[in-house]
C-alpha positions, 0 to 999 in steps of 0.5 A: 500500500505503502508502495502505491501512494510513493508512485501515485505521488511521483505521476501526481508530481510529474504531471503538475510539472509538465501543465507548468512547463506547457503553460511556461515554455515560450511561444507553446501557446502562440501558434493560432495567429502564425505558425509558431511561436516569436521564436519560429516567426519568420517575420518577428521584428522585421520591417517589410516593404509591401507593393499593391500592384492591382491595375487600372482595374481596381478603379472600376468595380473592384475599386475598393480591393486596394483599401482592403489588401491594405487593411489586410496587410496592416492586420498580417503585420499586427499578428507577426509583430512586424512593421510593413510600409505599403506602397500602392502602384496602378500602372503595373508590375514589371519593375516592381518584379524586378525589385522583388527579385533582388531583395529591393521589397519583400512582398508583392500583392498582384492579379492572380491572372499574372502568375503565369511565366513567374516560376521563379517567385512564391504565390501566396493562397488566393486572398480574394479572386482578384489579389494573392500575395508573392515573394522571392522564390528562396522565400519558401519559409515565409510563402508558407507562414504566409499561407498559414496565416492566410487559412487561418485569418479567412476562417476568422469572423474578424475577415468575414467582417472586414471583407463586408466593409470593402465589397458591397455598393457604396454608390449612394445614389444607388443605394438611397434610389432603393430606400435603404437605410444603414448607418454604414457609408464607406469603409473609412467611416471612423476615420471621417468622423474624426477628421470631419469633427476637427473639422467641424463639419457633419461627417456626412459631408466630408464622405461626400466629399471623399466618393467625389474625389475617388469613390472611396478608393485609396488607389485613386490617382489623377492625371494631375498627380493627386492620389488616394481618397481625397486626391491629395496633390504631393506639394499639398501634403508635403505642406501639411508634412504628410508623407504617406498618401497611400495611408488614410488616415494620413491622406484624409488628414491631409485633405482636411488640414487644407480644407480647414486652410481654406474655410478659414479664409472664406470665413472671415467674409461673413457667410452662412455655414451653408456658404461658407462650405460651397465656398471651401468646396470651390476652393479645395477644387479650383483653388482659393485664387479662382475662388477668390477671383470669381467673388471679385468678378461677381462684386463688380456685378453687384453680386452677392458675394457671399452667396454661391448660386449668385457667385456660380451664375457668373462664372461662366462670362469668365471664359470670354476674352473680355475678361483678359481686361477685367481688373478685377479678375488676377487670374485671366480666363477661368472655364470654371465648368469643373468646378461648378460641376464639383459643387453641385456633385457634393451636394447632390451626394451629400443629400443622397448619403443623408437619405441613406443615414439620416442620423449625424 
């Protein structure tokens, strides 16, 4: 009797050890988000360089599929504990091929339709029908932990979630012409609700103001050089010391800080709020010297200047040649049909967006 409590008591010992050293030994535990533990993570404390490379194509119906493989790769950098700087590139891959090839970036995100001919680089599981991600071909274990981690985060209700922000129709014209109601707007709602606060203006709309710009697309790019979701010129966000417009956050601080600038100069006119933002709005399309030389057209007509239909109603004897001698206007000629069609189309939005959310 004696004998059995001794060996009863050693295996009770022994497996009170071995909990402790399962619930002790690093990384044990830390293998549902990557395939193992700090120890065997392939990425742990690196920093990346990623390039979204979808085409012209992501403007179009899939507009949105660069916002979310941004997304996705900001959550992938959170559970590797990595830093990940993502550059978005519409015009295509063959240099940025290249650059992978000899170590330049670490990642690529591309149609899966370009694989073919490229043995020589590692494809990631399709993320969406339209993006899988690639790599180096001597990156065999980072291809794997990527597709891990891909299996996994696509099982998760976290990407159930964040994919029905991105893909469905955020047209709101659309969407109010059906009746629907939604609290949902685009799937940068938190961050226009921000910037819109420092701002002071409902956030509906300054979303109107973004779908206007890129269809709330942050691969966006004009001929002019203005890029992401507020169609931010490089000279403009280098002014307001923002570096990254492919970034949202920063692209939309960027967009705000200078529609902050210029509401701050038309303020000063005494305007009502209503006029006041149709007055921005103009600016921040045409900027704040047409504006500028538009009020003071409609002044030498006896206008209001303070009000925008009368100012707008004038614009268009800008275009003539007699403007040329018209010492009222700095500027010369102004076409101004652009930017009286960018009025008009914000607020048409913005009335259609607060039919879909009547709520502030």
């Amino acid at each position: 009797m004696m004998k059995l409590r001794e060996d009863t008591a050693k295996i009770l010992r022994c497996s009170v050890l071995t909990i402790i050293m399962a619930f002790t030994a690093p990384g044990l535990f830390e293998g549902s988000k990557t395939s193992g533990g700090a120890r065997d993570n392939a990425f742990t404390d690196k920093e990346l360089t990623c390039v979204i490379i979808l085409g012209d194509d992501m403007r179009g119906a899939h507009g949105l599929e660069s916002g979310f493989c941004y997304e996705l790769l900001e959550k992938f950098a959170q559970d590797n504990r990595c830093t990940i700087t993502t550059l978005v590139d519409g015009k295509g891959a063959c240099g940025w091929l290249d650059s992978l090839r000899a170590g330049r970036v670490d990642m690529l995100v591309l149609h899966p339709d370009v694989h073919t001919g490229l043995e020589d680089l590692n494809f990631s599981h399709r993320i969406t029908h339209c993006s899988s991600w690639a790599t180096a071909a001597d990156n065999v274990r980072e291809i794997r932990q990527i597709n891990n981690w891909i299996s996994n985060i696509r099982a998760s209700e976290e990407y159930l979630h964040l994919h029905d922000r991105y893909f469905r129709t955020f047209d709101p014209h659309k969407r109010a012409g059906r009746g629907e109601i939604s609290e949902i707007i685009s799937p940068y709602d938190d961050l226009i609700k921000k910037h819109a606060s420092e701002l002071g203006w409902d956030w509906r709309m300054l979303a109107a103001v973004v779908y206007q710009e890129s269809q709330f697309s942050i691969s966006s790019r004009s001929h002019r050089g203005a890029s992401g979701l507020m169609q931010v010129m490089p000279h403009t966000a280098a002014y307001y010391k923002v570096s990254d417009l492919t970034n949202p956050d920063q692209n939309l601080l960027a967009g705000t800080s200078h529609l902050k600038r210029l509401q701050k100069i038309f303020s000063k006119c005494g305007m009502e709020e209503g006029e006041l933002i149709k007055f921005t709005l103009a600016a921040y399309n045409a900027g704040e010297g047409r504006v500028r030389d538009c009020r003071n057209f409609a002044a030498s007509r006896q206008a209001d200047t303070n009000v925008w239909d009368e100012v707008a109603g004038l614009i268009p004897l800008m275009r003539e040649d007699s403007i040329l001698e018209d010492e009222s206007v700095r500027l010369g000629k102004f076409n101004g049909e652009e930017t009286l069609e960018y009025v008009d189309s914000v607020m048409s939005h913005y009335e259609a967006i607060c039919r879909i959310c009547p709520q502030r």
